[in-house]
C-alpha positions in Angstrom: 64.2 126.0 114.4 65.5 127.4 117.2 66.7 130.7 118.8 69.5 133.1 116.4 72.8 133.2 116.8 74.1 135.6 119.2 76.4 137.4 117.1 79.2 137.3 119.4 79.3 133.3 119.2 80.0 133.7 115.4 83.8 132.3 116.7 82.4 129.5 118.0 79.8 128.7 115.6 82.2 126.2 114.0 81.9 124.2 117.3 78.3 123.8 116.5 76.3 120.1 116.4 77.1 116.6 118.4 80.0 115.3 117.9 80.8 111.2 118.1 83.7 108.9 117.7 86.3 107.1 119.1 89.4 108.4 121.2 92.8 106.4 123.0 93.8 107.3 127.0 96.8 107.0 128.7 98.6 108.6 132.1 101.4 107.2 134.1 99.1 106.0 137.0 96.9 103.6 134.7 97.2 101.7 131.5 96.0 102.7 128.2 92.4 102.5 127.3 90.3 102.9 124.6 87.1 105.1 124.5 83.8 106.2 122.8 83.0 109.6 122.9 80.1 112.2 122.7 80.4 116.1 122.7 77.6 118.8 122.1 77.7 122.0 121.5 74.3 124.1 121.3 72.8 127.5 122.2 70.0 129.4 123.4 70.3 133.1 121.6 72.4 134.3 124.4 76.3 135.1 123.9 77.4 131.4 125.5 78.0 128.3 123.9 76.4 124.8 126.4 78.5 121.9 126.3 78.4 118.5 127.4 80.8 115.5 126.9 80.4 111.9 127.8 82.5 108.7 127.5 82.6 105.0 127.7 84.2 102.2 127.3 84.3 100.2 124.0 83.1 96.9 124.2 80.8 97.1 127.3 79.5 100.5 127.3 80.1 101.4 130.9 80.1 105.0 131.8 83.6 106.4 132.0 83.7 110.2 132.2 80.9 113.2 132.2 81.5 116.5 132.0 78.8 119.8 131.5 80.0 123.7 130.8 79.3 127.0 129.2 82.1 127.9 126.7 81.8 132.3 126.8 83.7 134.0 123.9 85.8 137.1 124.8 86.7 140.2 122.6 90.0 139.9 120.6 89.1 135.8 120.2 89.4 134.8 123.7 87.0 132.0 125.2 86.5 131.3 128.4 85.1 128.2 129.7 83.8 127.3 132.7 83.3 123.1 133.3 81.7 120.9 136.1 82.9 117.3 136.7 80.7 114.3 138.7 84.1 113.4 140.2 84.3 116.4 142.1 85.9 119.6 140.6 84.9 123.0 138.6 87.3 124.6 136.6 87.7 127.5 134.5 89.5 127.6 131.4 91.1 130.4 129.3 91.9 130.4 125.6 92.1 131.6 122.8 90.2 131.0 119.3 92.3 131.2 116.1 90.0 129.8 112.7 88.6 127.0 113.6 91.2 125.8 116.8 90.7 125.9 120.3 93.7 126.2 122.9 92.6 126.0 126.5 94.3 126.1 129.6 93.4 126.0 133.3 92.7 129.6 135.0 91.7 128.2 138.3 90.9 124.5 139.3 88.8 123.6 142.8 87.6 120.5 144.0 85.3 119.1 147.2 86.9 117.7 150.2 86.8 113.9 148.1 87.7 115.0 144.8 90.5 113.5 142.5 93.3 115.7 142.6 93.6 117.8 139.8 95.8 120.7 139.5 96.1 121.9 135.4 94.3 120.7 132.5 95.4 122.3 128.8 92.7 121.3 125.8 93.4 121.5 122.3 90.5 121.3 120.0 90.7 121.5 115.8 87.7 121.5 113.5 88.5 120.5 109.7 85.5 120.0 108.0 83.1 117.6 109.9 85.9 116.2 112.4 86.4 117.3 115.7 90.6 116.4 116.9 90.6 116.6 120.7 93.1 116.7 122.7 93.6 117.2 126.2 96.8 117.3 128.8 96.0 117.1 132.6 98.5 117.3 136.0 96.8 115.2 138.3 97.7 112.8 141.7 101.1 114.1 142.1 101.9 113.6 138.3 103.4 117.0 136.3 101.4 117.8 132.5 101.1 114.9 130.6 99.4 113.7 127.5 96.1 111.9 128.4 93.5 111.6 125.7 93.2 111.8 121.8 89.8 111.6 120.1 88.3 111.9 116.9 84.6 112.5 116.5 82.9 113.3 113.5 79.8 116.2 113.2 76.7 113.8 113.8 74.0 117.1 113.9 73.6 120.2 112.2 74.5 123.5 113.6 
């Protein structure tokens, strides 16, 4: 058992649990790939959602992508989301919550000195029942928004 709800994550509650599957990349600067994938979602009684992702690649595992954040809803079903990558950029996210759908888009997007350039990033997430659609779009390296990864995971914890 751990910590209550804060009851201004009730929102998010949906986003709950780990969530595992499978997903399909693509971007005009590298061929398609195919991907696992792991989200979490999880809380500590105060009014912010944690979150982590990871993916790899199907067939030999390798490491492909990390990423670790706090997910802060807002009155009138806003979220705000504020997300850390290994590669070298922070960025902060702002949305809005309708049911059990997520729309995210970038707010303000830095990066060190030897980061990847990346200048927008839009996320689109949709809960029905124990699957978890997620979608995101990104402008990156001197490419305009674009489609760049689909996955499907399905609710392997609890809320």
């Amino acid at each position: 058992m751990g910590p209550e709800l804060h009851a201004d994550l009730q929102s998010l509650a949906f986003l709950l649990g780990t969530w595992r599957g499978e997903g399909k990349g693509e971007y005009p600067t590298i061929a398609p790939f195919a991907y696992g994938e792991e989200v979490r979602f999880w809380h500590v009684g105060k009014p912010f959602l944690a979150y982590s992702q990871r993916t790899w690649a199907l067939g030999d595992e390798r490491p492909l992508h990390a990423e670790m954040g706090y997910w802060r809803p807002q009155p009138n079903g806003g979220v705000e989301v504020i997300m850390a990558h290994p590669f070298g950029i922070a960025e902060i996210e702002i949305g809005v919550v309708t049911g059990q759908r997520v729309e995210l888009m970038t707010h303000v997007v830095e990066g060190a000195p030897t980061a990847k350039e990346v200048t927008r990033v839009e996320r689109s997430l949709q809960v029905t029942g124990d699957v978890l659609a997620n979608d995101l779009r990104m402008a990156a390296v001197a490419q305009p928004i674009t489609h760049h990864l689909h996955a499907e995971l399905l609710r392997k914890t609890d809320r």
